[in-house]
C-alpha positions as a Markdown table, in Angstrom:
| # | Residue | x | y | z |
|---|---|---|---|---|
| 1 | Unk | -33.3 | 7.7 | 16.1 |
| 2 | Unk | -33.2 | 6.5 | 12.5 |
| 3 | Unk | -29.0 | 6.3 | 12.8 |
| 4 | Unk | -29.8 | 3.0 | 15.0 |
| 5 | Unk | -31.8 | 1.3 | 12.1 |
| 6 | Unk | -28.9 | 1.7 | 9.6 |
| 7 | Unk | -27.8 | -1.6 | 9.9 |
| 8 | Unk | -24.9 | -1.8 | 7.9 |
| 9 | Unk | -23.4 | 1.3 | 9.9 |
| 10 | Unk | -24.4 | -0.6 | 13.3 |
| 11 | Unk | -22.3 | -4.1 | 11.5 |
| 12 | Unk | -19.0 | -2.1 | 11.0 |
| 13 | Unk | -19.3 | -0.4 | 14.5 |
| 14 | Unk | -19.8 | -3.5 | 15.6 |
| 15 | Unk | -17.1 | -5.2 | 14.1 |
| 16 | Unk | -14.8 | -2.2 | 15.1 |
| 17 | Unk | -15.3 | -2.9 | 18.8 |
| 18 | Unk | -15.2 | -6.9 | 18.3 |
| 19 | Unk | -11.6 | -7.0 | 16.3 |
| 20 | Unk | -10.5 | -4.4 | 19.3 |
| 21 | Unk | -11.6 | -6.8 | 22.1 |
| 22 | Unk | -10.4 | -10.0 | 20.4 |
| 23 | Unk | -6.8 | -7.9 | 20.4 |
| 24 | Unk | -6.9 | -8.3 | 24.4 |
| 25 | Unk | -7.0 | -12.4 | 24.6 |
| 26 | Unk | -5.0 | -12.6 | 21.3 |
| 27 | Unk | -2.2 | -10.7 | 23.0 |
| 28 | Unk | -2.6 | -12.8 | 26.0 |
| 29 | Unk | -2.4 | -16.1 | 24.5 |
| 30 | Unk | 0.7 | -15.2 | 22.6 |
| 31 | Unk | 2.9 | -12.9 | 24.9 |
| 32 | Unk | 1.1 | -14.2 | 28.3 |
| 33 | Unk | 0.3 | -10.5 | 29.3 |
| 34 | Unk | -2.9 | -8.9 | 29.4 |
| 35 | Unk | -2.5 | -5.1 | 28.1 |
| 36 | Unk | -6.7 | -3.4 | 28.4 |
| 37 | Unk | -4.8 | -0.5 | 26.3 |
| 38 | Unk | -5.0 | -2.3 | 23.1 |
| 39 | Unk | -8.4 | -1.9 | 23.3 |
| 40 | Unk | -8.2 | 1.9 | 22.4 |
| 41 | Unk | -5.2 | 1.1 | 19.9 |
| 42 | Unk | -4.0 | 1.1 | 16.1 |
| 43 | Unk | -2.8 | -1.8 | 14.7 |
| 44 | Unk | -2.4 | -5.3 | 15.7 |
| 45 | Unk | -4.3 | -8.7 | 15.4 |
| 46 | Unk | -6.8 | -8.3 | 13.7 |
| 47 | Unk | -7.4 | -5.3 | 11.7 |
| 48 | Unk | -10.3 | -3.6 | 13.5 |
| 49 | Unk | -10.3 | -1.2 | 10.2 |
| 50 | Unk | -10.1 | -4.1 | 7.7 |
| 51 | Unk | -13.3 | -5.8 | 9.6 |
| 52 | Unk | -14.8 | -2.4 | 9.9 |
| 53 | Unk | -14.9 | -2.0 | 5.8 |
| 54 | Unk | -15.4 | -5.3 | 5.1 |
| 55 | Unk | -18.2 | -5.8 | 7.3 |
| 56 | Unk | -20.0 | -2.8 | 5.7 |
| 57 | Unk | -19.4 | -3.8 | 1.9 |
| 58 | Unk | -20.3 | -7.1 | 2.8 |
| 59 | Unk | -23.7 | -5.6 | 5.1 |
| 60 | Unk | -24.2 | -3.3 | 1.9 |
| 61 | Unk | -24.1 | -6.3 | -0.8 |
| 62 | Unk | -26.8 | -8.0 | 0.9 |
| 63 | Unk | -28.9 | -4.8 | 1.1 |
| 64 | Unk | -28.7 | -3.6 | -2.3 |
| 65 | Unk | -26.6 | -6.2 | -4.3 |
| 66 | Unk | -23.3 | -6.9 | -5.6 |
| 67 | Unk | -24.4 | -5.4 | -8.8 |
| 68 | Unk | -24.9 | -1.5 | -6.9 |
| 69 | Unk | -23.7 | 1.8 | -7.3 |
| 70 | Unk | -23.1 | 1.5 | -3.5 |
| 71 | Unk | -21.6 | -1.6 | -3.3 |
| 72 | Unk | -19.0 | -0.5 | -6.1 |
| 73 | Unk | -18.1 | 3.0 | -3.4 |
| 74 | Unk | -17.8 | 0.8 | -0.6 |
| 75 | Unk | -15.9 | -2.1 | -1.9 |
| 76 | Unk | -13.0 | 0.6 | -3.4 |
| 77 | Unk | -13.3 | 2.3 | 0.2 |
| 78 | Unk | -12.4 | -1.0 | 1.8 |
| 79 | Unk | -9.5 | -1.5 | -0.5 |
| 80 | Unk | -8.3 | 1.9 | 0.0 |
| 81 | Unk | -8.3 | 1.4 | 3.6 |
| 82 | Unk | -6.8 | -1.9 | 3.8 |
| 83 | Unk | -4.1 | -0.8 | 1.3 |
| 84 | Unk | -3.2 | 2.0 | 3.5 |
| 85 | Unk | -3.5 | 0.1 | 6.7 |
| 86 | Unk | -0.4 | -2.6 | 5.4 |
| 87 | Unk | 1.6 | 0.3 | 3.2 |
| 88 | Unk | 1.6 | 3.7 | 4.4 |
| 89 | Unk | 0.7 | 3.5 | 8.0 |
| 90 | Unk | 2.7 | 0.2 | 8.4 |
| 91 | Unk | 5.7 | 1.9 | 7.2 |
| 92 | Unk | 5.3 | 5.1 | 9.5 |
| 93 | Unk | 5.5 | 2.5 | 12.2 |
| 94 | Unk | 8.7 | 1.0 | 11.1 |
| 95 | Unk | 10.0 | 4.3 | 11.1 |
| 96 | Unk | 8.9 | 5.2 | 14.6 |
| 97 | Unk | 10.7 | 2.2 | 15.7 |
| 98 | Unk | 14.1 | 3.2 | 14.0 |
| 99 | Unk | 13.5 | 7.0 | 15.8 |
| 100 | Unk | 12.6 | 5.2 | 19.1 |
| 101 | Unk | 16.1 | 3.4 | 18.9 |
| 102 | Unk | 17.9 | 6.4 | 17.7 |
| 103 | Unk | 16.4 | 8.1 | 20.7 |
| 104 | Unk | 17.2 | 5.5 | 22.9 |
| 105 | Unk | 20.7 | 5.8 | 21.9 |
| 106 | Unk | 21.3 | 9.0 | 22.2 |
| 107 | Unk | 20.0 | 9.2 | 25.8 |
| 108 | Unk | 22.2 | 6.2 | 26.6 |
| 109 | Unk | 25.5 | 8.3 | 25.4 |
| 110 | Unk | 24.3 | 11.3 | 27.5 |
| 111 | Unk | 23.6 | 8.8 | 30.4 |
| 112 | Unk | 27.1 | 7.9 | 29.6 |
| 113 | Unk | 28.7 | 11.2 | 29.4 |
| 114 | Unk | 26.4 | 13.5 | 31.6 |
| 115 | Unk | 25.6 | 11.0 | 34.2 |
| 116 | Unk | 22.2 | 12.1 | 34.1 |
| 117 | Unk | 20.3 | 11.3 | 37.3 |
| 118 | Unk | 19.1 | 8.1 | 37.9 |
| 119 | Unk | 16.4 | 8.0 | 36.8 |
| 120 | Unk | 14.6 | 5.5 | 34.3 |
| 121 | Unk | 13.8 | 6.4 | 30.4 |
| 122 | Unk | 10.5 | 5.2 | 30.3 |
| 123 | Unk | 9.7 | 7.9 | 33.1 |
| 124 | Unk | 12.0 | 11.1 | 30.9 |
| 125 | Unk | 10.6 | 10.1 | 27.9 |
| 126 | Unk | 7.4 | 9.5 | 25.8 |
| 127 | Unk | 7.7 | 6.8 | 23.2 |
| 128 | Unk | 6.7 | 7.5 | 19.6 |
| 129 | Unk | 3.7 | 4.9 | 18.7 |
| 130 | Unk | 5.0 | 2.4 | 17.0 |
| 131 | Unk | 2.0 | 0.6 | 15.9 |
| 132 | Unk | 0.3 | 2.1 | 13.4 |
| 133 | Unk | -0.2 | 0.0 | 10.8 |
| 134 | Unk | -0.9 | -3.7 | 10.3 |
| 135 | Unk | 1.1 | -6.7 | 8.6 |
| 136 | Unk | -0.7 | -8.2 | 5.5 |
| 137 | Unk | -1.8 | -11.0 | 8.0 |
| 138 | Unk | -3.4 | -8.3 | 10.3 |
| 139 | Unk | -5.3 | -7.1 | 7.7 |
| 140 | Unk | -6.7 | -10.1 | 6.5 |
| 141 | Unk | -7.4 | -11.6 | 9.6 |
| 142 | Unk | -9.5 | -8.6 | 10.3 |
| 143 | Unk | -11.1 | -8.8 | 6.3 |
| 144 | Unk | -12.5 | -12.1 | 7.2 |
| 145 | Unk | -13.8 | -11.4 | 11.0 |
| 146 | Unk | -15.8 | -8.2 | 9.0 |
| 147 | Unk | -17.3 | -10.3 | 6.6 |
| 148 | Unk | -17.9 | -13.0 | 9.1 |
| 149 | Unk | -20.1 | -10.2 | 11.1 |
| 150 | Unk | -21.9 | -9.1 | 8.6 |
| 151 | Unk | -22.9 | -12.8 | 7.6 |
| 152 | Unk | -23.3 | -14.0 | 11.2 |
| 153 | Unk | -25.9 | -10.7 | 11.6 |
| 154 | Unk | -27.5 | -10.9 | 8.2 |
| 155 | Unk | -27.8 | -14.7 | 9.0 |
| 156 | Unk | -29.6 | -14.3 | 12.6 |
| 157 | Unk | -32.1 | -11.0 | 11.6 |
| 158 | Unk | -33.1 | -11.9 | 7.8 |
């Protein structure tokens, strides 16, 4: 299939599914707990979506130039991204924490009052996802493991 010999699309897929590994021993190394579920996750260290846009502007500058068309669509497309990846979707996480507390604290008063059955609130409840977006460190974290790719690959095959 000619999809497989796009090599800039097969650099950001690549770089999605490296930044979403590297999550797993990251988390590990700082909390001490090994979670496999941040493999399938949004946010955290690094930005799999920064080193996925990255990776492909970078992959598309050493194809056709710095001085393309393309280039030019795909470096604004990684800024858009990144942008909305530390503002918007950062933000909606923030807010899904104040709700999750809110939540929590209603349930406790009705634990309080009703004397609800024992039972624990991870078990009644789902949590809202929290983690959305990324901090600015997140996303540059994962800027710089994209463009690292794409050099690292570019580097080896050329």
């Amino acid at each position: 299939m000619e999809i497989f010999s796009n090599l800039p699309l097969m650099i950001a897929l690549f770089a999605i599914l490296f930044a979403q590994f590297v999550k797993i021993p990251i988390q590990y190394i700082v909390f001490r707990k090994l979670e496999w579920k941040l493999f399938m996750s949004t946010g955290g260290m690094p930005s799999s979506h920064s080193a996925a846009v990255t990776s492909l502007t970078t992959a598309v500058a050493f194809e056709h130039g710095v001085d393309s068309t393309i280039f030019a669509v795909s470096t604004m497309f990684a800024v858009i991204t990144m942008y909305d990846a530390t503002g918007v979707r950062f933000q909606a996480g923030q807010q899904a924490l104040t709700i999750n507390k809110m939540r929590n604290d209603f349930y406790i008063f009705m634990d309080e009052t009703r004397k609800w059955p024992q039972k624990k609130e991870e078990e009644k409840i789902e949590e809202l996802k929290t983690l959305l977006g990324h901090k600015p460190s997140e996303v540059l974290v994962g800027a710089i493991t994209g463009i690292a790719i794409s050099f690292f690959f570019y580097g080896l095959l050329t």
